[in-house]
N, C-alpha and C positions, 0 to 999 in steps of 0.2 A: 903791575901787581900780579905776582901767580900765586894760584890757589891751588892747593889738591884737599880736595873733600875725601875725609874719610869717614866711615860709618858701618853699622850695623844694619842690615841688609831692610829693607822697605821701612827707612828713618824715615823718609820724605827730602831725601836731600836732591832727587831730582826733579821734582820743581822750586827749589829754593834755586836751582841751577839757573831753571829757568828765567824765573822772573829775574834774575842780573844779568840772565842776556840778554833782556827784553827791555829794563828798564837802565842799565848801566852800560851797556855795549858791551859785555865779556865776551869771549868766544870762548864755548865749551868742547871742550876733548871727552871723549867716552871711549876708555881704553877697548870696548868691546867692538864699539865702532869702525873704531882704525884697522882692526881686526877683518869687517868685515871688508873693507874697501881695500885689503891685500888682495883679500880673496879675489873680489869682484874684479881687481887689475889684472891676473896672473903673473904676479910677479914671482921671484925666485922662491921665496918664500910661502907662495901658496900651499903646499901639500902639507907645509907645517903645519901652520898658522887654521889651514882647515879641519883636522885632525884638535886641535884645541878646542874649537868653536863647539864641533860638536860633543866633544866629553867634557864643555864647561869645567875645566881643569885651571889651574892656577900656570902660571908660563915659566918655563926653565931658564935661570937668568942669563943663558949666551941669547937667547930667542928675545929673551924681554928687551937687552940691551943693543939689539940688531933695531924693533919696532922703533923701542923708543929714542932712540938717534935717529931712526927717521922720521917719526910725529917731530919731533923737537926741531929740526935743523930748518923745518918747515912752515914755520909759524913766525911769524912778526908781529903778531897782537901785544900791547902794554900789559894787557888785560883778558888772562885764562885764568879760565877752572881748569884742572885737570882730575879728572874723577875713574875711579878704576887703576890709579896708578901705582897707589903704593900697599899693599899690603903684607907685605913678611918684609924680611932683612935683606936680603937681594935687593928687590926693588928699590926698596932707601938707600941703601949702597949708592946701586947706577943714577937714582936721582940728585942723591945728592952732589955727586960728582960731578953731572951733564949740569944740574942748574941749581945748585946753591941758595939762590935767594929765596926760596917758596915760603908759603906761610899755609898752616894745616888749620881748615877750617874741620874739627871733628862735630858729629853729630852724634850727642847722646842719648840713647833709647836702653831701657831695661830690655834684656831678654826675655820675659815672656812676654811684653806686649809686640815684640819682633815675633815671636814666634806665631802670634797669634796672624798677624799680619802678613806672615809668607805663607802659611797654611790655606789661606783664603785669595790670596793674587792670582790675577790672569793675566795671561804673558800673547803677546802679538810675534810670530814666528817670522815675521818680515822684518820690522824694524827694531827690534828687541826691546820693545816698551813695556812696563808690567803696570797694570788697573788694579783697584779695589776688588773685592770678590765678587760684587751684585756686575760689574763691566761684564754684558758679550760681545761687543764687536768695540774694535777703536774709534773713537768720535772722528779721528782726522781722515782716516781709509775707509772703516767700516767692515777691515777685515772682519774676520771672525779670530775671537780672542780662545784660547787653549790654556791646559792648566800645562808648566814645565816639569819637565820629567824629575826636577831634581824639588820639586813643590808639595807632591804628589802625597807623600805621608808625613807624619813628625818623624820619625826617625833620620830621613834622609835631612828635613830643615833643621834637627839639632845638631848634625850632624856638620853641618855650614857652620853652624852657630859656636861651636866647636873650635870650629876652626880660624874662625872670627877671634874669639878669645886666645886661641893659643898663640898665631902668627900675627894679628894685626896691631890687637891692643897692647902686646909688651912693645912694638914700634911707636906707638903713640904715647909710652911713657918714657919713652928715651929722646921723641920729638917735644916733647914738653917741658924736657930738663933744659932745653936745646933752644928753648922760648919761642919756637915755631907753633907752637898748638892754639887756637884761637877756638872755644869750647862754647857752643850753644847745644841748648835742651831741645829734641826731636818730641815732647810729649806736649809742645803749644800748639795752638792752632797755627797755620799757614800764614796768615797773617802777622801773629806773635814773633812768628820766628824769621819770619824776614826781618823786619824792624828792626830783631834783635843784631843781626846779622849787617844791615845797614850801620848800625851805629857803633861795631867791633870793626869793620873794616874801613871804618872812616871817611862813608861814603855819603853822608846826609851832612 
């Protein structure tokens, strides 16, 4: 089973990640992730791939299509999320072509309770986690949690939000004509939406 989560930006669909890795065996890909352990390798690709990270940019599809042949070609799991992977028409292009079979779990959240919700997150500058707004430090390190440069006002968060709409969701109604889309509501409790989410992908 592969999944790629898609979503409007603090849905909560990384801990619905979670708990299916926790309680179903998934293994989760976080395209920002693989990102960073180019870095950390020094591989050929570093100076790219660095240069992204830090201007949180969307990835030009020769670059995207270099990474993600190599997360892909790398992986044996039955059973991936992949989360961070597709968002414009490029991305679906190379995905669809590298692995055909996925199925799109979208997470639906109105825009302003999104927005209210990125305006108030704190972001960990080591492992790229984002907390509630009352979070200062990460429970698991104890860094110390920072607001992201791109959080910082509404302008810049509708500005995402934006762009969410323009590039993401016309893919997600083309992946739904395509009967790939598997559609739960990000506005339940955490509990509501796992369940819910158990019982679309046929795993209860």
């Amino acid at each position: 089973m592969k999944i790629v989560f898609t979503w409007i930006q603090w849905c909560g669909k990384w801990t619905q990640a979670r708990l299916l890795v926790e309680k179903y065996g998934f293994t989760l890909l976080e395209m920002w992730n693989e990102f960073r352990k180019l870095v950390a390798s020094w591989t050929e690709l570093w100076n790219k791939v660095k240069q992204i990270i830090e201007s949180w940019a969307q990835v030009d599809s020769d670059l995207w299509k270099e990474i993600m042949e190599n997360v892909l070609k790398n992986q044996s799991s039955e059973k991936i999320i992949y989360d961070g992977f597709i968002r414009n028409e490029w991305n679906k292009e190379i995905f669809d072509r590298i692995l055909p079979d996925y199925k799109v779990l979208f997470f639906d959240l109105s825009v302003e309770k999104a927005k209210s919700r990125l305006l108030g997150r704190m972001f960990d500058k080591t492992t790229g986690e984002t907390f509630v707004a009352w979070t200062t430090h990460n429970p698991k390190t104890w860094e110390e949690l920072v607001k992201r440069e791109d959080d910082k006002d509404e302008k810049a968060v509708i500005k995402r939000i934006h762009e969410y709409e323009d590039k993401t969701l016309p893919i997600v109604e083309i992946q739904k004509n395509e009967w790939k889309v598997i559609e739960v509501s990000a506005n339940d409790t955490i509990e509501n939406i796992h369940n819910v989410i158990v019982e679309k992908l046929g795993l209860s």
